[in-house]
C-alpha positions as CSV (number, residue, x, y, z in Angstrom):
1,X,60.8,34.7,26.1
2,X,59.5,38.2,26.2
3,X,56.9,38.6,23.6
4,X,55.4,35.4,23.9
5,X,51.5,36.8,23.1
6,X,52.4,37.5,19.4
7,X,53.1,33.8,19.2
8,X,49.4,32.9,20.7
9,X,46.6,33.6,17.9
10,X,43.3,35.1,19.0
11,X,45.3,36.8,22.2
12,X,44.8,40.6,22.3
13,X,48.0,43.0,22.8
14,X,46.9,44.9,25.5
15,X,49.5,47.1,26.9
16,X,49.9,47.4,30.5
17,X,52.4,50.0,31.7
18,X,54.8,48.0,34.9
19,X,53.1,50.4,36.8
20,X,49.5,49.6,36.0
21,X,50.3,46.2,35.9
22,X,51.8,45.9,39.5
23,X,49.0,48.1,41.0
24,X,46.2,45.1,39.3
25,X,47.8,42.0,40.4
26,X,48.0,43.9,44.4
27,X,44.1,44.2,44.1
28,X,43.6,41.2,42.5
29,X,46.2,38.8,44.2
30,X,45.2,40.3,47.7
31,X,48.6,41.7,49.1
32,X,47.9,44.7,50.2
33,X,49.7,43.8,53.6
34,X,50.7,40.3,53.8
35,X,51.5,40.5,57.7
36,X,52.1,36.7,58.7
37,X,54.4,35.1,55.3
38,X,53.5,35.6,51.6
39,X,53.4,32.1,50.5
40,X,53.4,33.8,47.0
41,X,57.4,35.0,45.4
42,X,57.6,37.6,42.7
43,X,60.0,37.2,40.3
44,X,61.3,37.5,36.4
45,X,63.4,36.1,33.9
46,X,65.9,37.0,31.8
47,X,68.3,35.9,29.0
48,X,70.1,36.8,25.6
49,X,67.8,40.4,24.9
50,X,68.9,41.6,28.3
51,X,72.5,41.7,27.4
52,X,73.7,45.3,27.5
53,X,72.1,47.1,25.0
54,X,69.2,45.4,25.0
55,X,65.6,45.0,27.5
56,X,66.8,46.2,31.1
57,X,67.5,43.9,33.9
58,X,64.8,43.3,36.4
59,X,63.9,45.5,39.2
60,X,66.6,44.9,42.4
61,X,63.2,44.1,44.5
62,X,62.4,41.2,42.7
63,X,62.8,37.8,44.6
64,X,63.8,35.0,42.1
65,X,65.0,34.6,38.0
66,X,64.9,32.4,35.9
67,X,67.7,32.5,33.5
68,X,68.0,31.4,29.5
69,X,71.2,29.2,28.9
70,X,70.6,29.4,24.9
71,X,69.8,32.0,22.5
72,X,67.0,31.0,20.8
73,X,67.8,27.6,20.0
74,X,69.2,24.4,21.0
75,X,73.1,24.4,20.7
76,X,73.4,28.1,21.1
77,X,74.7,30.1,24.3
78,X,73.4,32.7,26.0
79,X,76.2,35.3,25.3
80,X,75.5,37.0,29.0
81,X,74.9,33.8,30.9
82,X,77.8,35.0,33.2
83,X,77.0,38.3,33.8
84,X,73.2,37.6,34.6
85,X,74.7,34.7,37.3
86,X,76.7,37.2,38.3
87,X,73.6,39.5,39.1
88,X,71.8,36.9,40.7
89,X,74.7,36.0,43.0
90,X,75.1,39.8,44.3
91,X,71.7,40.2,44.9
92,X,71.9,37.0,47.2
93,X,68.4,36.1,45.2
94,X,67.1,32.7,43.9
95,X,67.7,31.0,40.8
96,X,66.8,28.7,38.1
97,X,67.9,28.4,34.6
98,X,65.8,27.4,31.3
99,X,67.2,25.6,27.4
100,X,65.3,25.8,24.5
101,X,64.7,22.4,23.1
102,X,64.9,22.3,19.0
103,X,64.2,19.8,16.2
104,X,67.6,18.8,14.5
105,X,68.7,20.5,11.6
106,X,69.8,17.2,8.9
107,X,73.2,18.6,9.7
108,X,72.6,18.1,13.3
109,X,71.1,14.9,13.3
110,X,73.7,13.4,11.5
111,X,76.1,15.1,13.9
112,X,74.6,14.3,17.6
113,X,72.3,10.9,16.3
114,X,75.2,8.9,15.9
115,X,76.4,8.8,19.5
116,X,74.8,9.3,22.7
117,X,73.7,6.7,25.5
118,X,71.1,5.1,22.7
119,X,71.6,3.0,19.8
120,X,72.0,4.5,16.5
121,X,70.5,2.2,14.7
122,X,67.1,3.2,14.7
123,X,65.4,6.9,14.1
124,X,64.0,7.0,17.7
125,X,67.1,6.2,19.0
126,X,69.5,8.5,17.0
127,X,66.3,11.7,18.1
128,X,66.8,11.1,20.9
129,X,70.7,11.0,21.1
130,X,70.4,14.5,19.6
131,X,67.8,15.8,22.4
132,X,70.3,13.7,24.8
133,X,73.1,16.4,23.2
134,X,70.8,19.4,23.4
135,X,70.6,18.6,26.9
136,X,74.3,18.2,27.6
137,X,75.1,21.4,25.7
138,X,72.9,23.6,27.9
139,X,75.0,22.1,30.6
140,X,78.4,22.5,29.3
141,X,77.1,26.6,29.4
142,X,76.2,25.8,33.3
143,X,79.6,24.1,34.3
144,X,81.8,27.1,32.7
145,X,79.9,29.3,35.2
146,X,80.5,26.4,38.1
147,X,76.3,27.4,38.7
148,X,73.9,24.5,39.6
149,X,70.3,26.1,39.4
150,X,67.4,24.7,41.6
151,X,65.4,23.3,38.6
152,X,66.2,23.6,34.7
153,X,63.0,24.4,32.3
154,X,62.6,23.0,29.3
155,X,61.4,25.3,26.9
156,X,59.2,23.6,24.4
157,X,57.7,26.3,21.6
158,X,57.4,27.2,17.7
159,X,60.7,27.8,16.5
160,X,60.6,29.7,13.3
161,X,64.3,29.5,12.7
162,X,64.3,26.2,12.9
163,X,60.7,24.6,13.0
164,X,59.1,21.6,14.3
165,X,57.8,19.1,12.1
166,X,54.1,18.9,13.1
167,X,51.7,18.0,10.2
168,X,51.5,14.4,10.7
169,X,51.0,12.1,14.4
170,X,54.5,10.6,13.3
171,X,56.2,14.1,12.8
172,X,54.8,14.8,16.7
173,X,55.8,11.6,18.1
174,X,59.4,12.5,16.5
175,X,59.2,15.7,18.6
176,X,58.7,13.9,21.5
177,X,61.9,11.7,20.8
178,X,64.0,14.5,20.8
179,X,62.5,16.3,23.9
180,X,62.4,12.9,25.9
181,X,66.6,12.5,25.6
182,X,67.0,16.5,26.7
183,X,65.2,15.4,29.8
184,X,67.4,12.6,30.1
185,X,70.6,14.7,30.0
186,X,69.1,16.7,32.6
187,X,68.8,13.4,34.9
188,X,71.6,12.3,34.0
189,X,73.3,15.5,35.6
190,X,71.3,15.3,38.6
191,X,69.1,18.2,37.6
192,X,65.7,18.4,38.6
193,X,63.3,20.0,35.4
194,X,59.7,21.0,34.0
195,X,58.4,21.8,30.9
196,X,57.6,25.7,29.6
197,X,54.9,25.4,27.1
198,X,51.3,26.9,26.0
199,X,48.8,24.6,25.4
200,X,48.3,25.6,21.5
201,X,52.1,24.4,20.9
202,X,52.3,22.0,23.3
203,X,49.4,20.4,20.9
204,X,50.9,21.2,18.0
205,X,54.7,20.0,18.8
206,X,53.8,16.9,20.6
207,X,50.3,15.8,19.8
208,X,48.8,16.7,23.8
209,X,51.5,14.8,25.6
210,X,50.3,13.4,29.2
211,X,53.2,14.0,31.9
212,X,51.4,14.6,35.1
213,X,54.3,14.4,37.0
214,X,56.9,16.7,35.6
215,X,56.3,20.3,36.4
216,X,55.0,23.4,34.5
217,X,56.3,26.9,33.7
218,X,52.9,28.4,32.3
219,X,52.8,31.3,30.5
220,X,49.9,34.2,30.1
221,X,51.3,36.4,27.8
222,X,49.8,39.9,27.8
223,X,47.7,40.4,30.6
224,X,44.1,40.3,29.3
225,X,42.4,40.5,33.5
226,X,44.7,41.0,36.2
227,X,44.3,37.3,37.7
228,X,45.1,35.8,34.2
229,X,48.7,34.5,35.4
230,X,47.4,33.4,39.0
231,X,44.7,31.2,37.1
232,X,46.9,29.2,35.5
233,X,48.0,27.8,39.0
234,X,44.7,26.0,39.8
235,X,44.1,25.1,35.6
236,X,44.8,22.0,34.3
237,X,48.1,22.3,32.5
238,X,49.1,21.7,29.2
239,X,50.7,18.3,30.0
240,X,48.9,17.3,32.8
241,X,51.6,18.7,35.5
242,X,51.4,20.3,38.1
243,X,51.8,23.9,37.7
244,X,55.4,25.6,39.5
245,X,55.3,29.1,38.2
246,X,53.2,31.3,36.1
247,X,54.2,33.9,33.5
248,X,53.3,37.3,32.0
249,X,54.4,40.3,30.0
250,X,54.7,44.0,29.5
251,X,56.8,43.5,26.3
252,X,59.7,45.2,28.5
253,X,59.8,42.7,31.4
254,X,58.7,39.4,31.4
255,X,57.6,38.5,35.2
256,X,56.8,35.1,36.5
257,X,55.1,34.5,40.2
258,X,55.0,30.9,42.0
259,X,52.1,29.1,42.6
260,X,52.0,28.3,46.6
261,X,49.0,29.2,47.9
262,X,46.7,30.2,45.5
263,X,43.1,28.8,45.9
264,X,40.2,29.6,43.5
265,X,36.6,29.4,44.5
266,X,33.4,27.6,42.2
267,X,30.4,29.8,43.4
268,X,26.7,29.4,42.4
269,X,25.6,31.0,39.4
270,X,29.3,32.3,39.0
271,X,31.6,30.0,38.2
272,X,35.3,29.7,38.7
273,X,35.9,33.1,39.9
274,X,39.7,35.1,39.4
275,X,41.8,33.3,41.7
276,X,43.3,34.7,44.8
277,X,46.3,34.0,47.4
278,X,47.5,35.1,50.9
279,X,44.1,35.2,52.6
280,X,42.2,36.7,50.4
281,X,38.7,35.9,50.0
282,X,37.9,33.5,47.6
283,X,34.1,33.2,47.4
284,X,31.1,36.0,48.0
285,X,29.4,37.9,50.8
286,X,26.4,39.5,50.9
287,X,24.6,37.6,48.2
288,X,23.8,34.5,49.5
289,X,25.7,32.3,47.4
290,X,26.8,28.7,48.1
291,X,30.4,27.9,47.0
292,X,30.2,24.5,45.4
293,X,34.0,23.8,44.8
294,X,38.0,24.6,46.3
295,X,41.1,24.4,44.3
296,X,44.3,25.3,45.5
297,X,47.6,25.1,44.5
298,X,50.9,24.4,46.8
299,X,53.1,23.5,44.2
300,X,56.8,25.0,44.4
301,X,60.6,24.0,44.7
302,X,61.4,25.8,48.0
303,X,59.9,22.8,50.3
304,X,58.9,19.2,49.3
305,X,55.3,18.6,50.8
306,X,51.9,18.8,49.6
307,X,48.0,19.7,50.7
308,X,45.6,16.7,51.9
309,X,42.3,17.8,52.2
310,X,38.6,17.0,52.0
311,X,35.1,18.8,51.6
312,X,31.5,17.7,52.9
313,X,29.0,18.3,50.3
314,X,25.2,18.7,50.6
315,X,23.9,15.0,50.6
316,X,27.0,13.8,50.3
317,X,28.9,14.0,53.2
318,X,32.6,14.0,53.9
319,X,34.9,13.6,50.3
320,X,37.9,11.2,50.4
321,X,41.1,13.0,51.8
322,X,42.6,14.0,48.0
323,X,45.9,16.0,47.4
324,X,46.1,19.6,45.8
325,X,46.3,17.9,42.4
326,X,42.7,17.9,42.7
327,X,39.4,20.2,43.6
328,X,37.2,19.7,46.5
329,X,33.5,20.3,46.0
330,X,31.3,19.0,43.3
331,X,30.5,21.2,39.9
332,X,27.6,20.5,37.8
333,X,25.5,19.3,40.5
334,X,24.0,22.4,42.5
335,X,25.6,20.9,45.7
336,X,27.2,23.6,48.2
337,X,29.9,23.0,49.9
338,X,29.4,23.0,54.0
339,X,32.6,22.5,55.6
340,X,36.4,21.5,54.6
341,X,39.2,20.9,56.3
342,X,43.1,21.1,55.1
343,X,46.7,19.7,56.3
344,X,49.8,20.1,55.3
345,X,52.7,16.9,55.0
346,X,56.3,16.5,54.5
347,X,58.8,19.6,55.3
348,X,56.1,21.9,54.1
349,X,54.3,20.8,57.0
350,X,57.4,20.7,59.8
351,X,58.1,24.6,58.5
352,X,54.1,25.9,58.5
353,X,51.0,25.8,59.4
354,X,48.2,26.5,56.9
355,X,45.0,28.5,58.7
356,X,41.9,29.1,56.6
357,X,38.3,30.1,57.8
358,X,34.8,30.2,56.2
359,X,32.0,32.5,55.9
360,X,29.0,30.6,56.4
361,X,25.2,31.2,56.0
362,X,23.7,33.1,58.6
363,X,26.5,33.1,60.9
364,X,29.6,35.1,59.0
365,X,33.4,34.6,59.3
366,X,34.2,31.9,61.8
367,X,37.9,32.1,63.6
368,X,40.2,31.0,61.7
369,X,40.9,26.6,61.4
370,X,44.5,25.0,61.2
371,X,46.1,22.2,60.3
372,X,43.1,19.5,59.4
373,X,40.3,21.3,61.6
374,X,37.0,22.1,60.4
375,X,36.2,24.9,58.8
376,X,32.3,25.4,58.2
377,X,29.1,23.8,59.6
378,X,28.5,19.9,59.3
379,X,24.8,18.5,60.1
380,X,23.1,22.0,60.0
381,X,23.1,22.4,56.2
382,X,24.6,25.8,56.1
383,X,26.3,26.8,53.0
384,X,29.7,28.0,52.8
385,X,29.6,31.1,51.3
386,X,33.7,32.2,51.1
387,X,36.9,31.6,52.5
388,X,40.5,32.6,52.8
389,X,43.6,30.6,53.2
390,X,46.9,31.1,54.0
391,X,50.2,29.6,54.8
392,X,52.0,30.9,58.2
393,X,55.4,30.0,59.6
394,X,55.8,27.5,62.4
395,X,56.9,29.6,65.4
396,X,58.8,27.0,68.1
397,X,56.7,26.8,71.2
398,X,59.2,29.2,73.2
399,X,58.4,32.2,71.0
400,X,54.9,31.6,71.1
401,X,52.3,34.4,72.4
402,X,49.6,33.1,74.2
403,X,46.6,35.6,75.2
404,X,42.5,35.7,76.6
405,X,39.9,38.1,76.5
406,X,37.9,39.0,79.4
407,X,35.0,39.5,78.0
408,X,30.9,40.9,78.9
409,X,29.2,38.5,81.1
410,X,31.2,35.9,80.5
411,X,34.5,36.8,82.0
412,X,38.0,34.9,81.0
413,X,37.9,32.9,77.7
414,X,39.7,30.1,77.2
415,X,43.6,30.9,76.6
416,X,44.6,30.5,72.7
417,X,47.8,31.1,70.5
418,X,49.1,32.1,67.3
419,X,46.5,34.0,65.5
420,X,43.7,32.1,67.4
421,X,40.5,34.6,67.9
422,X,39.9,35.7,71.7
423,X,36.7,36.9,72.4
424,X,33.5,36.9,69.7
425,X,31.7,38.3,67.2
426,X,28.6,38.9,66.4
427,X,27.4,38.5,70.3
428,X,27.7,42.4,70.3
429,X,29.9,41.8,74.0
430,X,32.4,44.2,74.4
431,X,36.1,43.1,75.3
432,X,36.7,44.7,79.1
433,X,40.7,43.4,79.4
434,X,43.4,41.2,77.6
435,X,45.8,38.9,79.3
436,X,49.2,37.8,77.3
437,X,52.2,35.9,78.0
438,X,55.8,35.1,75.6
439,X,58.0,32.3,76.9
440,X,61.6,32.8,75.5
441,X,64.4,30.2,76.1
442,X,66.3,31.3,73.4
443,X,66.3,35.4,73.0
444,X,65.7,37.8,76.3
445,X,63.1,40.2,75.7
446,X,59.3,40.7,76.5
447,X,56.5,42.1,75.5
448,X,55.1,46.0,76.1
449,X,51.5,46.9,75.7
450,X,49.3,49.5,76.3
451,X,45.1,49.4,76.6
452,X,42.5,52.7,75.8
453,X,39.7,52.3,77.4
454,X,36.3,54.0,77.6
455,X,36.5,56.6,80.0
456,X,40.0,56.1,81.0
457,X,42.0,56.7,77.6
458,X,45.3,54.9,77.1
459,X,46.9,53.4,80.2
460,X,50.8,53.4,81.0
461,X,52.8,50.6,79.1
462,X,52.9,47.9,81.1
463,X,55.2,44.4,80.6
464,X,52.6,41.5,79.3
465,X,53.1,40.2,83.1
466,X,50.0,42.8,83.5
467,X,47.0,42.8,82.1
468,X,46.0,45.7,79.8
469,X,42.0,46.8,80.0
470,X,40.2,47.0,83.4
471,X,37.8,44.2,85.2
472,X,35.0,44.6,87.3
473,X,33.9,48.0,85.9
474,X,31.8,47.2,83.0
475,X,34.4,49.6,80.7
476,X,34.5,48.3,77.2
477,X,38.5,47.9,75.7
478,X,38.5,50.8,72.7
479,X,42.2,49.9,71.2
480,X,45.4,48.3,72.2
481,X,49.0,48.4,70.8
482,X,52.0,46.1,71.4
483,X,55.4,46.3,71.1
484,X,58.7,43.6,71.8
485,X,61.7,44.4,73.8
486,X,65.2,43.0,73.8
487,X,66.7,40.0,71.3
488,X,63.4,39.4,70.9
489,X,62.6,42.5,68.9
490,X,66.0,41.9,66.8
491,X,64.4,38.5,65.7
492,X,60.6,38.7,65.6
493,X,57.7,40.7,65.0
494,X,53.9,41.3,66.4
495,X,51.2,41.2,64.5
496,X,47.5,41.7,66.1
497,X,44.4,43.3,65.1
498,X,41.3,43.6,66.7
499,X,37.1,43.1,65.8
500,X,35.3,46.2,66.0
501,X,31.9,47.1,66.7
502,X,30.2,48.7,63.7
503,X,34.0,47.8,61.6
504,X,34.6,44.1,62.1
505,X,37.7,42.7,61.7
506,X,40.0,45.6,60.7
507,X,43.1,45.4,59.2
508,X,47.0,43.8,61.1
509,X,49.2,46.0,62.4
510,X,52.0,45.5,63.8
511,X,55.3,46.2,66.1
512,X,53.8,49.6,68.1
513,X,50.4,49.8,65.8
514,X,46.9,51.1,66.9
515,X,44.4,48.0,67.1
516,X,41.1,49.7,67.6
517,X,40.0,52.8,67.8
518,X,40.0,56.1,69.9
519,X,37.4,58.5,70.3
520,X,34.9,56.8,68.1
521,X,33.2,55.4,71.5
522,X,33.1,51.5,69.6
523,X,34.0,48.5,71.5
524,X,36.7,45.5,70.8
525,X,34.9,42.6,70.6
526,X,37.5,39.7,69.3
527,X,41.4,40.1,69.1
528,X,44.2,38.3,67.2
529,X,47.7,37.9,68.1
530,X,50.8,36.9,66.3
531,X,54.2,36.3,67.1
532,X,56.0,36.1,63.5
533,X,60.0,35.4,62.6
534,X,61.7,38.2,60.6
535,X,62.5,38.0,57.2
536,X,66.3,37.1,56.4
């Protein structure tokens, strides 16, 4: 499907190099270093012009294909189908398959219309006994290969081998005759599916037909801003569904990213701003800008689940709980938003946790919200201003890392966990010691750390029995770093990063990493710590 922007008029053909490209979607997408779990996969696809020869093969690092079972049109193989399964299945990546859906030659019609699970006595009918054999012919391809993808896209576009009739409401409704009996093959089988489209064809092969509830594969083309692709996650699709996976091009790769966890902000005399994923900010700073509206997107084929969640609007109050499908917020109505909270439900909720925070009118980034608590002000009518979200891994309660902050004239905070802030901002208090504890039933190992502090310089690693940091001597806490020990290390990692004086929140680090500073003379005044499952 490389290519797809010369098919898209008005679309400009600007060429980014895979280089250029890559380096835009980092600064744009916000994944710089992802420390906790990027809900966000990477990921291309591939068919008959990457047989040998042709286009190259992705890149070994990406993380998922999607893989043509045609050649261009319906009834047709993809000559390397085994070869590019074959690809997928040593790189131990995953996988999902696409047909091409076609308008019947005559010589096909009279073929395929004739049997098939519908009568052939009518014109509907016999369409869709031929889209019914479209369907069953990308399958045959699948069962030779003994491969049973995740999901199976069907690829609805102009065909100028073979066109779509399209100049008359009947002609369209034929097109969806044909398209509806592919999707019933796929049933049939046992195969979930979606729909790959553009909204210019979609309109033009099937007259703007409604299916909210089968999923999208939603192509950009050429890259005309780097958060093009990312957009079309929190859009309204072409059909009304729910949108799985985006697309783009180089005209040498064709690279697709899914749509978990991107959120998009509405802001005051902006607009829908470029979307953003994985804790970026969403929103402004600085300018004193209300945000009005939230979308977000959680939509994938890894974990069945959704988002609930709700926002409270300027002299309006608290919103019904509503699902990703739809914004929080209002538009058009000069209303800011002032607090929101978000939960997560079915398996995506029993494998994570989703955190988010605000930045809020004359008090800054609060500490970070999980799991339905409120994020925001309610009843003081402060705006919210910008936000970040993010989904992070469940961690059983036997690898979690609980800490507190002993902190300027108020001594020991309250104890918190995974990623929770200990301490504050914006008090100007300096962080004097830090107290942590991991319980392990499962893996043997602890946790080392090590405290600088002001006129004392790094103190001897200690086991996280011991407190790190002194007490009693009114000696601010200048940096800190942490390492694991044992099984532990082998199966997890620590994250933690600390709020600065004069910096703020700085950057994670992790596994051994400065938090902090040293020989700048500037206090830690908040901390957050993170015990995180490794990859694989």
């Amino acid at each position: 499907m490389a290519g797809l922007g010369a098919l898209r008029p008005g679309r400009r053909s600007r060429a980014f190099t895979p280089r250029l490209l890559a380096a835009l979607l980092v600064l744009a997408l916000g994944v710089l270093f992802a420390p906790l779990a990027r809900a966000v996969d990477y990921g291309h696809d591939v068919s008959w012009p990457q047989c040998p020869g042709g286009l190259p093969m992705p890149p070994d690092t990406t993380e998922f294909l999607v893989v043509g079972l045609t050649r261009g049109l319906a009834f047709t193989e993809n000559p390397c189908l085994q070869q590019q399964y074959q690809w997928v299945l040593d790189r131990g990546i995953r996988a999902q398959a696409y047909a091409m859906a076609t308008f019947p030659t005559a010589a096909q019609y009279d073929t395929y219309g004739g049997s098939g699970p519908y009568p052939a006595t009518t014109r509907p009918d016999r369409l869709r006994n031929v889209g019914y054999a479209e369907g069953r012919a990308a399958l045959a391809s699948l069962n030779t290969i003994g491969w049973r993808p995740e999901r199976i896209w069907v690829d609805v576009e102009p065909r100028p081998a073979q066109p779509w009739p399209s100049s008359t409401a009947a002609e369209r409704q034929d097109n969806r005759y044909v398209i509806s009996g592919l999707l019933a093959a796929l049933s049939d089988a046992g195969f979930p599916y979606g729909f790959y489209s553009y909204a210019s064809a979609w309109d033009a092969i099937t007259g703007s037909w409604q299916l909210p509830g089968i999923p999208v594969w939603s192509p950009a083309g050429r890259l005309d801003f780097p958060s093009e692709a990312s957009d079309l996650c929190v859009n309204p699709s072409f059909s009304g569904g729910t949108v799985h996976l985006t697309q783009w091009t180089d005209g040498t790769y064709d690279y697709n990213m899914t749509c978990t966890g991107v959120y998009q902000a509405h802001v005051a005399g902006v607009g829908w701003q470029p979307s953003v994923a994985d804790g970026a900010t969403a929103g402004t700073t600085g300018q004193a800008r209300p945000m009005e509206a939230l979308r977000l997107s959680v939509a994938g084929d890894r974990l069945s689940g959704d988002i609930l969640w709700r926002g409270h609007v300027q002299n309006v109050g608290w919103q019904e709980w509503t699902t990703a499908a739809s914004a929080i917020g209002t538009t058009g109505l000069g209303l800011r938003l002032e607090a929101f909270q978000v939960r997560l439900t079915g398996d995506l909720a029993s494998q994570y946790s989703i955190r988010y925070r605000a930045h809020v009118q004359n008090i800054g980034w609060q500490p970070f919200a999980v799991d339905g608590a409120t994020a925001g002000t309610v009843g003081q009518g402060l705006r919210v201003e910008a936000v970040t979200i993010e989904l992070v891994p469940r961690i059983p309660a036997a690898f979690t890392a609980q800490y507190t902050a002993h902190v300027q004239n108020i001594g020991w905070t309250p104890t918190v966990a995974d990623g929770t802030v200990a301490g504050t901002t914006g008090l100007a208090l300096r962080v004097e010691a830090l107290r942590l504890t991991v319980a392990s039933t499962a893996y043997a190992g602890d946790i080392q750390w090590r405290g600088h502090v002001e006129n004392v310089g790094w103190q001897p690693w200690v086991s996280s029995a011991n407190p790190i940091g002194t007490t009693g001597t009114g000696l601010r806490l200048e940096a800190f770093e942490l390492r694991l020990t044992g099984a532990l290390a082998d199966h997890y990692r620590i994250y933690y990063r600390a709020h600065v004086q004069d910096v703020g929140w700085q950057p994670w680090t992790a596994d051994g990493g400065t938090a902090g500073t040293t020989g700048a003379g500037k206090r830690i005044e908040a901390v957050q710590i993170l015990l995180a499952p490794k990859a694989g």
